[in-house]
C-alpha positions as CSV (number, residue, x, y, z in Angstrom):
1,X,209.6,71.4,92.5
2,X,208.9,69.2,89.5
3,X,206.0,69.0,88.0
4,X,204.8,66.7,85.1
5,X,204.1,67.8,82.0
6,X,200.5,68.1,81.0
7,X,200.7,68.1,77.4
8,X,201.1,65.1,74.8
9,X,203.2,65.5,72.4
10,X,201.1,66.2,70.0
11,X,199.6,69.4,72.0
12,X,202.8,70.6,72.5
13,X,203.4,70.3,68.7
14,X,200.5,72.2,68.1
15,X,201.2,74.9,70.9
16,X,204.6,75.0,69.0
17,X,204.3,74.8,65.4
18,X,200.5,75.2,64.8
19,X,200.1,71.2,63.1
20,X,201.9,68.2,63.8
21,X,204.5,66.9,60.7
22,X,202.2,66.3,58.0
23,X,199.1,66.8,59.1
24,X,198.1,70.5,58.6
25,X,201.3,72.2,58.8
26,X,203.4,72.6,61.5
27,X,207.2,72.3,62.2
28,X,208.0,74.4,58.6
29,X,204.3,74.0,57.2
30,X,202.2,77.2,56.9
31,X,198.8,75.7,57.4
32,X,196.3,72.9,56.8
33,X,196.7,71.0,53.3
34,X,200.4,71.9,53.1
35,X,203.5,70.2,52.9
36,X,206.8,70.9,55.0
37,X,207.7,73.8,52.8
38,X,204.8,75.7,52.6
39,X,203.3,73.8,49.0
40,X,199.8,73.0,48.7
41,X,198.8,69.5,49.0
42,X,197.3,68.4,46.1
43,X,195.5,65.6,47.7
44,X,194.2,67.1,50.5
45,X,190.5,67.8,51.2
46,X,189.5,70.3,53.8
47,X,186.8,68.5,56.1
48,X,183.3,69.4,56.8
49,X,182.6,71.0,60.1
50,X,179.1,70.1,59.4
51,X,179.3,66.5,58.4
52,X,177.7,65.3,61.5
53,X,175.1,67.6,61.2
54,X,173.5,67.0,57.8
55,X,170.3,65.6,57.1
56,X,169.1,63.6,54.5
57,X,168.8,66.3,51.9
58,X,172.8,67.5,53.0
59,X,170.9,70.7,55.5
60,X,172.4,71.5,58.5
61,X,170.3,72.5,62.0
62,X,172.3,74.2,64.7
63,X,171.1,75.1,68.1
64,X,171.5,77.1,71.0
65,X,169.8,77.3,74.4
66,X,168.9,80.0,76.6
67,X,167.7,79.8,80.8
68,X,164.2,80.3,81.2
69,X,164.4,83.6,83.9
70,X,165.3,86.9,82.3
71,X,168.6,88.1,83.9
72,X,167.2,90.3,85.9
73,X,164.9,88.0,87.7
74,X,167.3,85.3,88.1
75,X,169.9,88.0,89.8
76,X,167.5,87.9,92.5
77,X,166.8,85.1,93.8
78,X,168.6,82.8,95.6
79,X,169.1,79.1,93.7
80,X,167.1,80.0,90.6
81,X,168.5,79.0,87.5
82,X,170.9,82.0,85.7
83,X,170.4,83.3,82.5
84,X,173.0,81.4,81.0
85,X,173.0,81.5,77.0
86,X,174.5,79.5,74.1
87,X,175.2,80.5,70.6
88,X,175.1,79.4,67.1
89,X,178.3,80.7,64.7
90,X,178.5,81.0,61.1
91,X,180.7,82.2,58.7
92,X,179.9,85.5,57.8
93,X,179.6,86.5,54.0
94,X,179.5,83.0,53.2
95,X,177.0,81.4,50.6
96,X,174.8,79.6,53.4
97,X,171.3,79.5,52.6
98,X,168.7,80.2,55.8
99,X,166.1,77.6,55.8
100,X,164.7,78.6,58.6
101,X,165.7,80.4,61.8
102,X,163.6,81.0,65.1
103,X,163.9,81.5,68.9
104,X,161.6,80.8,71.1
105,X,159.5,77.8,73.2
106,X,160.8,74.4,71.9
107,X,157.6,73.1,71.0
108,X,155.0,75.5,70.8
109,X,155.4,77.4,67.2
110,X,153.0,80.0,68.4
111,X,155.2,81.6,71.2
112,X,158.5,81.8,68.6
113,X,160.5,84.9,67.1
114,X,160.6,84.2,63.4
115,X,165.0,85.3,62.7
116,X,164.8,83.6,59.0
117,X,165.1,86.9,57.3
118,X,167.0,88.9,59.8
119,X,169.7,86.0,60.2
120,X,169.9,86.0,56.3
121,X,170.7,89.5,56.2
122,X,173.4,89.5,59.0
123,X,175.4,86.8,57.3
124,X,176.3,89.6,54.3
125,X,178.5,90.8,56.9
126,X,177.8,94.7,58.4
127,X,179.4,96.6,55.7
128,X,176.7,98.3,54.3
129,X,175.1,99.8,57.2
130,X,177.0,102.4,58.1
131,X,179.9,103.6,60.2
132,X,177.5,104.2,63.5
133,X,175.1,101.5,62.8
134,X,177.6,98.7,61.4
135,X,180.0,99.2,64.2
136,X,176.5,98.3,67.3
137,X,175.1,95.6,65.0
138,X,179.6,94.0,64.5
139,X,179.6,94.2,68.5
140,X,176.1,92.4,69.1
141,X,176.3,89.8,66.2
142,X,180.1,89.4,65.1
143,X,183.0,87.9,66.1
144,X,186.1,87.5,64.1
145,X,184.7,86.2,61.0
146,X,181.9,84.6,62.0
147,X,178.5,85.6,62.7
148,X,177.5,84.8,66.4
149,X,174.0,84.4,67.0
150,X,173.3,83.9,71.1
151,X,170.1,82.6,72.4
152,X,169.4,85.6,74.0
153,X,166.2,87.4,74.9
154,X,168.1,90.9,75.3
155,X,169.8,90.2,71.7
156,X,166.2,89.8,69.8
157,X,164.9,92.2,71.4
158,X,161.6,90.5,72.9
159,X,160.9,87.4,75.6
160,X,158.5,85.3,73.0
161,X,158.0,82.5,75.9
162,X,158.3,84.1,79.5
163,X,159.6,81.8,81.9
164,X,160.5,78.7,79.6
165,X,163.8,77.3,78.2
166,X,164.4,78.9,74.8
167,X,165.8,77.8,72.1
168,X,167.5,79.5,69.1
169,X,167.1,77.0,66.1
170,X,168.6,77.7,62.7
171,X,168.1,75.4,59.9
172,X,170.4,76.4,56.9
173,X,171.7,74.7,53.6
174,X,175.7,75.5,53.2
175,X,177.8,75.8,50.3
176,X,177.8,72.9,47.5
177,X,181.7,71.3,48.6
């Protein structure tokens, strides 16, 4: 039987050739900024995956958000909210600047994690720690190249606001473009 196809042409280009014609490679290109045959693009500018998330100063504040029942509660009882958890990524040995990192209660400062330093020193990548060390702290905190911080009360190692939504916040100043 027939079925329709799903895909614009322009997914199907992307499936394809990894761009459309022109714009970031694709069909003969080899990636974003490049012409058919593989040339840079001299005019080409790559964009800011934090534009809409600067402030006034050009500082970026990502969040995540984790349930408010520790997993092993919430596996045990019938129509509580799951530990369900989001996550924050960052490129890893990058020049970001932590501003400020915490997890915790949303509003109540005294019932946070502060992660401001620990977050800074994950983001030098995990090198330097060690073949048995580096390779625990790559599986909990890295993925590909990015760092990936969960809100997770099993990843920080402590519940600084039993039974209340938490939220991992990280305020940080990226590279000058």
């Amino acid at each position: 039987s027939w079925e329709p196809p799903w895909l614009s042409a322009a997914e199907a280009a992307m499936q394809l050739g990894g761009g459309l014609p022109g714009v970031g490679g694709g069909f003969g290109g080899v990636g974003p900024g490049r012409h058919f045959h593989g040339e840079q693009n001299p005019g080409y500018v790559a964009p800011d995956p934090w534009e809409h998330g600067r402030d006034a100063e050009g500082n970026v504040t990502l969040c995540a958000w984790a349930g408010f029942l520790p997993t092993v509660m919430s596996n045990h009882f019938r129509g509580a909210a799951t530990a369900w958890e989001t996550e924050v990524l960052l490129p890893k040995n990058s020049q970001i600047e932590i501003l400020e990192a915490w997890y915790g209660h949303p509003s109540d400062s005294s019932r946070r994690l502060d992660l401001t330093e620990r977050i800074s020193s994950l983001l030098g990548g995990h090198n330097n720690l060690g073949a048995g060390l580096g390779q625990l702290v790559r599986e909990k905190f890295y993925r590909g190249n990015d760092l990936c911080l969960r809100a997770s009360t099993e990843l920080w190692g402590q519940d600084p606001a039993p039974f209340v939504w938490k939220k991992l916040h990280v305020r940080f100043r990226p590279p000058p473009r």
